[in-house]
C-alpha positions in Angstrom: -92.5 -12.5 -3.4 -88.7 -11.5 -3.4 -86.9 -8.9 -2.3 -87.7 -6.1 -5.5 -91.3 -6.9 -5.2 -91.3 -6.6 -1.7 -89.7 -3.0 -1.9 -91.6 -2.0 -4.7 -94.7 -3.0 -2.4 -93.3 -0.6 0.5 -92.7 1.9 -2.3 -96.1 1.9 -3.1 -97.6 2.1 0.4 -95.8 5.3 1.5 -97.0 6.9 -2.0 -100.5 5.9 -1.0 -99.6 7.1 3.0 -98.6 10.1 1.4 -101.8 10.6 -0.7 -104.4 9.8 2.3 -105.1 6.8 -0.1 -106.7 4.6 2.3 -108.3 2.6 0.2 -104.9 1.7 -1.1 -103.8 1.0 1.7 -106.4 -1.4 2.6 -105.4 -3.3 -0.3 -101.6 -3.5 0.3 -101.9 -5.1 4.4 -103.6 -8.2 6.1 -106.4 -8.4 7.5 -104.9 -9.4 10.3 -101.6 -7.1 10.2 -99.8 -5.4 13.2 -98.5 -2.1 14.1 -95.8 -1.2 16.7 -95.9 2.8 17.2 -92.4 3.2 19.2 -92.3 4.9 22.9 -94.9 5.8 25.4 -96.6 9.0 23.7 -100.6 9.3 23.6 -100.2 7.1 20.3 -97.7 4.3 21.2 -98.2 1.0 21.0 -99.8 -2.0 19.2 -102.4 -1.3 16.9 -103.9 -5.0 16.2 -105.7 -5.8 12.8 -106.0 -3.4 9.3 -108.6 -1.4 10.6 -106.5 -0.5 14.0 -103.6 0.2 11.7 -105.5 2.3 9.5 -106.9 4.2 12.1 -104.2 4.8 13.7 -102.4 6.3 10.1 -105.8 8.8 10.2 -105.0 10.0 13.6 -101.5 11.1 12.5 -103.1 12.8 9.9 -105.7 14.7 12.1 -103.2 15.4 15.4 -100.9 17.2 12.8 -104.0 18.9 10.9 -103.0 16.5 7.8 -99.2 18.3 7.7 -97.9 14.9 8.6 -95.3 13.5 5.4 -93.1 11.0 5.7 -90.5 11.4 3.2 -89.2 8.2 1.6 -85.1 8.3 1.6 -84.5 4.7 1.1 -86.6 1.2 1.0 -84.4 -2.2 1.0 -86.0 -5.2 0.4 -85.2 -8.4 1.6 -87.3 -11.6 1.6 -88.5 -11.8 4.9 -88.5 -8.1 6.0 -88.4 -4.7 4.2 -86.8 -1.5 5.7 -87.9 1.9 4.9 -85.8 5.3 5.7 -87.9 8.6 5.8 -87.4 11.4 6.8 -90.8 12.4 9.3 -92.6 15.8 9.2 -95.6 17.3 10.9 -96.9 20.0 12.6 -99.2 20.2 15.6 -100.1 22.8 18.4 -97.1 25.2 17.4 -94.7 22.4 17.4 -92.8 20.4 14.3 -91.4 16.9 14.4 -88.7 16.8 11.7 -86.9 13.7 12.5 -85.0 9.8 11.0 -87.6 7.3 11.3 -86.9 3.8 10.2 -90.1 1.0 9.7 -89.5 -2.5 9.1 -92.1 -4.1 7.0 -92.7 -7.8 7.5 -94.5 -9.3 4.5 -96.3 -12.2 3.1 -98.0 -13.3 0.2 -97.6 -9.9 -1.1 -99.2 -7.7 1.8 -97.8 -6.1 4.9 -98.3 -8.1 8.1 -96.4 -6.3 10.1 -95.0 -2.7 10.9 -92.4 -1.9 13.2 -91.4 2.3 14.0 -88.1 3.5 15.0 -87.9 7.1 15.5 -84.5 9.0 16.2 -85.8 10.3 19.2 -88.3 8.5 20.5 -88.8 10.9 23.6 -89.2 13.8 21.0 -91.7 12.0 19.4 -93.9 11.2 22.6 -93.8 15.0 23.1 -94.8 16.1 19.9 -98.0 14.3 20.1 -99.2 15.4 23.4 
């Protein structure tokens, strides 16, 4: 896949992220795909396989009573890794997270392999979750 396909694959993901649309999801990553959740918070680190990934995208959703959006500003595709820009939002416990967050997307063979978070404040995002 090139670059537009790759991007429109991204594109597609969030809108399904967006929707709860796990089954979706399923579809669009690997079997075998990996997440890196940025910083030290209660939900950091490597979630290993599609079903790790995807339960890790559900516990967003339930630690943030299902307020959690992320807001697509950009995507850019490229052949071997696809960047999206969103803008994060959730609530939880009194407390919002409203910050940049930046995922690169590795993909292959038309389905995401690999997920890597960047948050603007990666300290403020370790709090929020707690």
């Amino acid at each position: 896949m090139g670059a537009t396909e790759n991007a429109e694959l991204v594109r597609r993901g969030y809108e399904a992220f967006n929707a709860g649309d796990l089954a979706t999801l399923s579809e669009l990553f690997a079997e075998d795909a990996v997440w890196y959740a940025a910083g030290n918070g209660v939900l950091s680190g490597t979630k290993q396989g599609r079903d790790a990934v995807l339960a890790y995208f559900g516990e967003l959703g339930a630690r943030s009573q299902g307020s959690f959006k992320a807001t697509v500003q950009d995507v850019v595709g490229g052949e071997d890794h696809t960047v999206g820009i969103q803008q994060t939002h959730a609530e939880n416990n009194g407390k919002t997270l409203d910050m940049a967050t930046a995922i690169v997307f590795v993909l292959r063979d038309g389905k995401v392999v690999e997920g890597r978070e960047f948050f603007e404040d990666t300290a403020k995002a370790d709090d929020f979750w707690t």
